[in-house]
C-alpha positions in Angstrom: 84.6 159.4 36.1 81.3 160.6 37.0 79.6 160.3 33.6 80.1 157.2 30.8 78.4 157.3 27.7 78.0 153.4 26.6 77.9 153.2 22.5 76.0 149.8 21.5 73.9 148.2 19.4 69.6 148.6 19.1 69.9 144.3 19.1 70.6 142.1 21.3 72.4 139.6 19.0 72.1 136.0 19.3 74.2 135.1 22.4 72.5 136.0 25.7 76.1 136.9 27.2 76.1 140.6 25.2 72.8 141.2 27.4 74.7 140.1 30.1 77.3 142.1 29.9 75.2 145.3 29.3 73.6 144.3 32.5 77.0 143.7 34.3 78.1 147.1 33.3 75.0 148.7 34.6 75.4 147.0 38.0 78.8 148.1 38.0 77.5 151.9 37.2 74.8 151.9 40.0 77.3 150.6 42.4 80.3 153.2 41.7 77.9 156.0 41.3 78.9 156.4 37.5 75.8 158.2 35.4 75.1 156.1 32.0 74.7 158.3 28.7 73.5 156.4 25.9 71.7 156.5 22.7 68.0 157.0 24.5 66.8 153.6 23.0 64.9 150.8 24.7 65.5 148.1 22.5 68.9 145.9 22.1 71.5 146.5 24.2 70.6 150.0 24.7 67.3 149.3 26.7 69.3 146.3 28.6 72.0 148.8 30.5 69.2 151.6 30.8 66.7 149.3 32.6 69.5 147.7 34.7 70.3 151.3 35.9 66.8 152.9 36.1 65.7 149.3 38.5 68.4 150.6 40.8 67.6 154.5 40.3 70.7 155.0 38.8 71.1 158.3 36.7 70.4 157.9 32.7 70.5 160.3 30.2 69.0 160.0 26.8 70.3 161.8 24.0 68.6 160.6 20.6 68.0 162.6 17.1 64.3 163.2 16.0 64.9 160.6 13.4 64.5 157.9 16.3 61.7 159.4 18.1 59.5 156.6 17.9 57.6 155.0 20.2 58.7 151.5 19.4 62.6 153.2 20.0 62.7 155.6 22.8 62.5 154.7 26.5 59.6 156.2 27.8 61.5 155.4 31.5 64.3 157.9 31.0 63.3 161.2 32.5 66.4 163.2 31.3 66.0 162.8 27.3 67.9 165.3 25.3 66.4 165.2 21.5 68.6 166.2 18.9 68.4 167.2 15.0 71.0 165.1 13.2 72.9 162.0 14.6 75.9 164.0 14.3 74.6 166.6 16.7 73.6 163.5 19.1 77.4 162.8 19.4 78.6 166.3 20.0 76.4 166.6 23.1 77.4 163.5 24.1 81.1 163.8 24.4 80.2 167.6 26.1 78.5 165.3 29.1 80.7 162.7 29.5 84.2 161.8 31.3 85.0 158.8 29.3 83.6 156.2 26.5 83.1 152.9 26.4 81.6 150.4 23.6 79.7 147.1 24.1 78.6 145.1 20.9 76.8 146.6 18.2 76.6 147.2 14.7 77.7 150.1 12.1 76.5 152.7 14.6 78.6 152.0 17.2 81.6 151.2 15.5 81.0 155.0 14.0 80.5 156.3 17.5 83.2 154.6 18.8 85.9 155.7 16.1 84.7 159.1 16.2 85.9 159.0 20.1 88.9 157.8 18.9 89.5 159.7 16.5 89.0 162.9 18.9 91.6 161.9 21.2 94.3 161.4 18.2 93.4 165.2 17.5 93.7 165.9 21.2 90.2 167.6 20.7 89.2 165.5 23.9 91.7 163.4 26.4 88.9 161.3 27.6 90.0 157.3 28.4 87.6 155.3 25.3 86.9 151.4 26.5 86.4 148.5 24.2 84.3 145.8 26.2 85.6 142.4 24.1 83.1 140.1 25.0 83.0 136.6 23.9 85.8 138.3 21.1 83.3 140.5 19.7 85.9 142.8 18.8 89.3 140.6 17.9 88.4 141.2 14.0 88.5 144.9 14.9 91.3 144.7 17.2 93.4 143.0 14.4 92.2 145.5 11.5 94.1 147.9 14.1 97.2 146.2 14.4 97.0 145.8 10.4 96.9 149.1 10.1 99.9 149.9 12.5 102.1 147.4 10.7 101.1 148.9 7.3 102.0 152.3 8.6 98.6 154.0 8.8 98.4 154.5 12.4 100.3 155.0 15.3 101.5 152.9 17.7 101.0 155.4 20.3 97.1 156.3 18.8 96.5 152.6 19.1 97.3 152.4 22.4 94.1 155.1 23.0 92.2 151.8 22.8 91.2 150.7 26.4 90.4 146.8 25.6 89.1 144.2 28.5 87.6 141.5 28.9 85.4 141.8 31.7 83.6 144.7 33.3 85.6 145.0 36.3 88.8 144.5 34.3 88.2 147.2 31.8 87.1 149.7 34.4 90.5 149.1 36.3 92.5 150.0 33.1 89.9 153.0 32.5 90.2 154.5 35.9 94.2 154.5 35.2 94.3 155.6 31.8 96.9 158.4 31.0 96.4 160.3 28.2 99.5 160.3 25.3 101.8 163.5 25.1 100.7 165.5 22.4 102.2 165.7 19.3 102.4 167.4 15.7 98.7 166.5 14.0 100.8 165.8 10.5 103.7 163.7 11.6 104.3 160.7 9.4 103.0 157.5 11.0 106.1 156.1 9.6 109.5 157.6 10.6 
């Protein structure tokens, strides 16, 4: 994977260890040569991965709608800043630039961003491996709405496991680099047999 685009939140939230994770994940970026695309932001989460890659002139791309183009939001830092009309625009020229997905804690906008991956792999619109970073069990309610969903027959077994969940940067990145992508199937089979 040459290029990841990282969906997370404009906060940091209360615990210092979702900073610290952004800022493991952009170590682990600079190190394996793995470009960051990301929201364009330098608050939250956002501006904790892009100035842990920029320190180490790693490669960041910004793609952010004009909605956002604020001072107090954009990074002034990221040379390559790709502004966009409408949000759903932004996520369109994201997936064109990436290889793969992955989500760190954040708030409604992520969880959009990240279900829209999702949901473009159950289409087979994209095959591209889409990474759930669980810190601290951020994401166990989510994770559980998931398997709720499977056992009430609203999703697939199979399109669950399109989830890539870990624990830890290094760990998630392992299961990312061997992700196979499902066989494709009918769009309108039942969930349920």
């Amino acid at each position: 994977m040459k290029k990841i685009v990282v969906f997370c939140g404009s906060s940091l939230g209360f615990n210092p260890i979702y900073k610290e994770a952004a800022v493991a994940l952009g170590n682990h970026f600079v190190t394996h040569k793995i470009g960051l695309v990301y929201g364009g932001g330098k608050i939250g989460m956002m501006g904790a991965i892009a100035d842990t890659i920029l320190s180490k002139n790693g490669e960041v791309i910004g793609v952010i709608p004009q909605l956002l183009e604020k001072e107090e939001v954009i990074h002034s830092g990221v040379e390559e800043m790709i502004v966009c009309k409408t949000m759903s625009e932004r996520k369109v020229i994201m997936s064109q630039l990436v290889d793969g997905y992955i989500t760190l804690p954040g708030g409604f906008g992520t969880l959009d961003e990240l279900f829209e991956a999702l949901t473009l792999g159950q289409l087979f619109i994209e095959q591209k491996p889409v990474g759930l970073l669980n810190i601290n069990g951020f994401f166990d309610a989510v994770i559980l709405q998931l398997d709720k969903m499977i056992e009430e027959g609203f999703l697939k077994q199979t399109n669950r496991d399109m989830l890539i969940i870990g624990t830890s940067v290094e760990g998630l990145m392992q299961k990312m680099e061997a992700y196979e992508t499902p066989k494709m199937s009918h769009v309108i089979n039942k969930v349920v047999s």
